[in-house]
N, C-alpha and C positions, 0 to 999 in steps of 0.2 A: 363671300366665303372663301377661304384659304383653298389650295388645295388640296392640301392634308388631310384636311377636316373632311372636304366633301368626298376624298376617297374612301376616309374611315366610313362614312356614314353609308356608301353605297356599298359596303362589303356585310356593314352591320343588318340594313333593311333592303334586304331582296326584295321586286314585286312579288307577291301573293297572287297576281293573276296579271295576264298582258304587259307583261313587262316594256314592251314599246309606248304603252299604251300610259303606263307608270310611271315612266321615267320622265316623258315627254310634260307629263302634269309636274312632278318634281319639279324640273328645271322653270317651269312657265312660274311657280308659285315664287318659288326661291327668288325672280326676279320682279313679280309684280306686287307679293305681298307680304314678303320677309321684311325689307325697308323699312315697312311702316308701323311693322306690330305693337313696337315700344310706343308710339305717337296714339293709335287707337286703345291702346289701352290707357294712357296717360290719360287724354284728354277726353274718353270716355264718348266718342263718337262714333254714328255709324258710317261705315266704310262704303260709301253711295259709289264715288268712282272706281275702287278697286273689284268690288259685285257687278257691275256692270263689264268691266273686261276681262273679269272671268266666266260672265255670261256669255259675250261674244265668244270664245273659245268653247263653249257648247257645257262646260260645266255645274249650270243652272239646270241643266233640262238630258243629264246622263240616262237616264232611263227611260225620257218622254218619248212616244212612240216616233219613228223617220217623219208619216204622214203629217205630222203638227211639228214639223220643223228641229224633234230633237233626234239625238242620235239613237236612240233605241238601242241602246248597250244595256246588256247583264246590271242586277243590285248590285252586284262584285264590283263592276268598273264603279259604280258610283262610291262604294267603298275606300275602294281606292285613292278616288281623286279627293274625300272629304279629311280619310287620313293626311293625304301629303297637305292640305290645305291647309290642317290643324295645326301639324309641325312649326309652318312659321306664324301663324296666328290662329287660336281657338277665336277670338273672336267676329272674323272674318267666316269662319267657317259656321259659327253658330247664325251668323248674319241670312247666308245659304242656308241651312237647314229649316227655316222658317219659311222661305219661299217653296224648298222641297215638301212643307208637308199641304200646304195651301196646295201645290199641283198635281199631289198625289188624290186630296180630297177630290177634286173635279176632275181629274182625271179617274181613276176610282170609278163615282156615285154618279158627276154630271151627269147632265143628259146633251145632246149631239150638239145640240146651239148653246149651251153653254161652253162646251169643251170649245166649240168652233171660235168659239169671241174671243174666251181667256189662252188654252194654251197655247196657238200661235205666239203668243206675245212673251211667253217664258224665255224662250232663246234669243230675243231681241232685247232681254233686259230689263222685263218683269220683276218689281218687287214686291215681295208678299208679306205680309204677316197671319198667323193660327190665333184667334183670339177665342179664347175658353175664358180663362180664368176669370172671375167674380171675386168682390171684395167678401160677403159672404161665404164663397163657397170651396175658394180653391183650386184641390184636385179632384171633388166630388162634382163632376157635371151632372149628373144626375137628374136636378132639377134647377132652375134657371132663374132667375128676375129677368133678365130681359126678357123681353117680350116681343112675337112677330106673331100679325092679324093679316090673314089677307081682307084685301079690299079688291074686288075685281080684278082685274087682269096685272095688280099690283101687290106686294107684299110689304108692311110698313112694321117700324124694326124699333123699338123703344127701349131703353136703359143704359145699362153701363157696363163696360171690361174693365177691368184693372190691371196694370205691373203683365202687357204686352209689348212680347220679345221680338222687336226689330218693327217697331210700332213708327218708330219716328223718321224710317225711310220706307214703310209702305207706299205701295200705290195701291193694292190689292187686298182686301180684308177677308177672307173666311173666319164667317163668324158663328158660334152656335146662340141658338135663343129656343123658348119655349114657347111652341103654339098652343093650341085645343088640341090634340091629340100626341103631345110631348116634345121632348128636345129635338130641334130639326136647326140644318148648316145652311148657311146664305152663304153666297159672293157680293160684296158691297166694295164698289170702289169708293178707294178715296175722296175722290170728288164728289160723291154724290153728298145733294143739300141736307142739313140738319144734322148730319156726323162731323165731330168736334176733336179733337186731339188734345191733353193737356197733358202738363208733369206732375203727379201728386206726390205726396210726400214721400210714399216708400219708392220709388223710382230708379234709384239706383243699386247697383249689386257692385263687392267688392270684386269679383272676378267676371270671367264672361263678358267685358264691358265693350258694346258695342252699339252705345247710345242709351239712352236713357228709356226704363220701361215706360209708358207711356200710357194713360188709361183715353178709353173710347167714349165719349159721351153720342149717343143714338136718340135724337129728336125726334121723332115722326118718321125717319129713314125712308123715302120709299126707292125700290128696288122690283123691277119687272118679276113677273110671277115665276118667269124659268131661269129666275136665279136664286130657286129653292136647288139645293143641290142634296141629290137620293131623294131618299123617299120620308115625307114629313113622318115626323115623333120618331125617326129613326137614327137620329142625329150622334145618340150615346154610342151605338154599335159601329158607326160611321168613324166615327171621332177615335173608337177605339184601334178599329182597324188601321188607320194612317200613325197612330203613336208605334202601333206594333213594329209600320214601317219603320218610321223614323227614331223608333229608340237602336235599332241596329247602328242607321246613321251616328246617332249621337255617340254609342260605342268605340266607331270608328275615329270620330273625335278625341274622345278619352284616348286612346291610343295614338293619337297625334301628340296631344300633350304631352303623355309619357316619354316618346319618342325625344321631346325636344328637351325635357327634363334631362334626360338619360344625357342627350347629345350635348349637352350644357358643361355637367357633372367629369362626364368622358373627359373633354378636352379640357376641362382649368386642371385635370387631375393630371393629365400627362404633360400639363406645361409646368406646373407649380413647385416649385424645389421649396423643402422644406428638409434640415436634417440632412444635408448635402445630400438628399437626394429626389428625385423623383415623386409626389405623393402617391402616384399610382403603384410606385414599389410598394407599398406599406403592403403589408397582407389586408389587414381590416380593409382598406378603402377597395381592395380587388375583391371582397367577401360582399362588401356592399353593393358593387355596379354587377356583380357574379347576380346576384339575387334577383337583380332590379330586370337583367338581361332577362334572363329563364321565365319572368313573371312577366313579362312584354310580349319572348314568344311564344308564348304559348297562350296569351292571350289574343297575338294576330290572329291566331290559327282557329281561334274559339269564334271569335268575329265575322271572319270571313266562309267559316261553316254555317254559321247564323243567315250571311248575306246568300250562301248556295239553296241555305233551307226557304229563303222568302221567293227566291225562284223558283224552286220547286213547290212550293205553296205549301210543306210540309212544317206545323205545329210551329208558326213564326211567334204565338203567344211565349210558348216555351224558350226558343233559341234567341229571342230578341231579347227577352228578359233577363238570362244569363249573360246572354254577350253584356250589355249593358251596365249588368250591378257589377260584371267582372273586372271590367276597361274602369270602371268610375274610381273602383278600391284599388285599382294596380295602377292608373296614373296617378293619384294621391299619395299611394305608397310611395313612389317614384320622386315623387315631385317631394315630397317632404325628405328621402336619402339624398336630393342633390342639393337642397339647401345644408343638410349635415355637410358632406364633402367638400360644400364650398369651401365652411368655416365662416369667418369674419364677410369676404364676399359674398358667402350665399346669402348672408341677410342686408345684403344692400341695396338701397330703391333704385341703383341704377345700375343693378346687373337684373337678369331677365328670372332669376330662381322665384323669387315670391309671385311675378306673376303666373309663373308656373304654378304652384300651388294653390293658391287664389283659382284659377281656371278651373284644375282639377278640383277641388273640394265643390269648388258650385254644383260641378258637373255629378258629385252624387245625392246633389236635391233635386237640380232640376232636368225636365224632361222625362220625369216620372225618378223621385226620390228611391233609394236603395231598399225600403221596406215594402214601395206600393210592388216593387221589384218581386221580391220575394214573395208576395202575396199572391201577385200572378201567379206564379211559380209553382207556390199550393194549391192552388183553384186549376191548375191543371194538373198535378197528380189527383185530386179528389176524382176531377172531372174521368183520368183512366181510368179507377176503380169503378165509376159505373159505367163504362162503356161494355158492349155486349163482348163477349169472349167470344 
């Protein structure tokens, strides 16, 4: 990066929180995973060596308690670092967010000898995947085909996942299934016999690309009994509460996109001579990055309110859900004005605008879609109105 650029950009995005602490992730990103962005998105890979030495640098396990080896920093730091992450690759960052919510579940629900086995291992480079989804079912977990029976001092895991995000460099599986008494979450390592990995057909997504989704196939699965994680048929509310976590995170991603859309847009504008002069003279194209600005910050600021609210433990249903639908529709908005001010560059496969767009538009289906959004959203004003006065 010029350093022009990288002045403009640190005048434009201040840290929002610890700024040593900020900057220090900036500069580490810019060098270990700017390089490669255009590569993992091309060739639609997951990014195994660059997660891993951002693991080492403690960025796996931002929030995990000191005790289990991670640094016990604020949601805000983690904020932080998933933003600056996203800036030079959403895909890399959505790679992370998948291991964030597998640590958050066992972290969370486990219990002592769970926590004890798995999270040591997050900050050594831990790979995880969340697997929910069903070919039947979606975003309704509700109820389940797979299936988990215990057998004595063992739990045996039967069916299938489908189109699981960051499936194909797992080590680590947090999986929901339904037993006798409802939706309940296991930790199933990879290795363990009878689970199967394939590519099925819907497998790939146009943005977001960071390997291919991959479905689960679960043979007889077994897995030690206290690697039920919380408390059995409780798997829904379990499930819900780490989304709540991590749609903040995802947020903070959108906002990364943005960020890089914006930062894209900025600089071909003020290099670009058109009309002897300047594109950024034009009035319109200063109307445009004017808009794009104002609707970024004030989107950080809604984001990182969100990540003070999940610390405070106060209504994270409410604040995660708006940060979330907010960041999804302002990096889209973003990313689709910097393809306009390209012009004829912005639509070209080898400058970096469509994959900006691409990333953002995914990012308002997935990790909970812009209307399940909203829906939250209502199911908590409802819920105020009967809450006791």
């Amino acid at each position: 990066m010029n350093t022009d650029k990288a002045s403009r950009q640190a005048r434009l995005w201040l840290p929002l929180v610890d700024s040593a602490y900020t900057l220090a992730v900036r500069e580490r990103v810019r060098e270990l995973v700017e390089p490669h962005a255009e590569a993992i998105d091309r060739d639609d890979i997951y990014p195994k060596s660059i997660v891993k030495q951002l693991a080492a640098l403690g960025y796996t396990s931002v929030t995990l308690p000191v005790q289990y080896g991670g640094q016990g920093l604020s949601f805000e730091h983690a904020l932080a670092a998933f933003e600056e992450i996203a800036v030079a690759s959403a895909a890399v960052a959505v790679s992370m967010i998948s291991i964030f919510q597998a640590q958050t579940m066992i972290r969370l629900f486990g219990n002592e000898r769970l926590k004890e086995t798995f999270l040591p291992q997050f900050p050594q480079g831990l790979l995880a995947a969340y697997a929910l989804t069903e070919a039947s079912h979606g975003s309704d977990i509700r109820s389940l085909d797979t299936k988990a029976e215990r057998a004595g001092d063992e739990w045996v895991l039967a069916g299938e996942k489908h189109f699981i995000t960051s499936s194909d460099g797992a080590e680590l599986f947090v999986i929901l299934a339904q037993t006798e008494v409802g939706v309940s979450v296991f930790a199933v390592p990879r290795a363990a016999a009878g689970l199967t990995i394939y590519e099925g057909r819907n497998s790939a997504t146009f943005g977001l690309r960071n390997g291919p989704h991959m479905n689960l196939r679960l043979q007889d699965v077994r897995i030690p009994a206290h690697h039920l994680i919380g408390t059995e048929g409780k798997g829904v509310r379990q499930a819900v509460t780490v989304l709540d976590h991590s749609r903040t995170i995802a947020a903070a991603i959108s906002l990364g996109i943005a960020r890089a859309a914006f930062d894209a847009a900025y600089a071909h504008v003020a290099e670009r001579v058109a009309f002897d002069q300047k594109v950024l003279q034009f009035q319109g194209i200063q109307w445009y990055l004017a808009e794009a600005l104002s609707d970024i910050d004030a989107c950080r600021l809604q984001v990182f309110h969100a990540g003070r609210a999940l610390d405070q433990h106060l209504d994270i249903d409410r604040y995660s859900s708006e940060a979330k639908l907010r960041a999804a529709e302002v990096a889209t908005r973003t990313a689709s004005m910097a393809v306009q001010v390209g012009g004829a560059i912005g639509t070209m496969v080898n400058a970096p605008f469509g994959r900006f767009l691409r990333d953002a538009k995914t990012y308002e289906i997935a990790g909970g879609s812009s209307e399940i959004l909203k829906n939250t959203i209502g199911k908590y004003l409802i819920r105020l109105t009967q809450a006791p006065q």
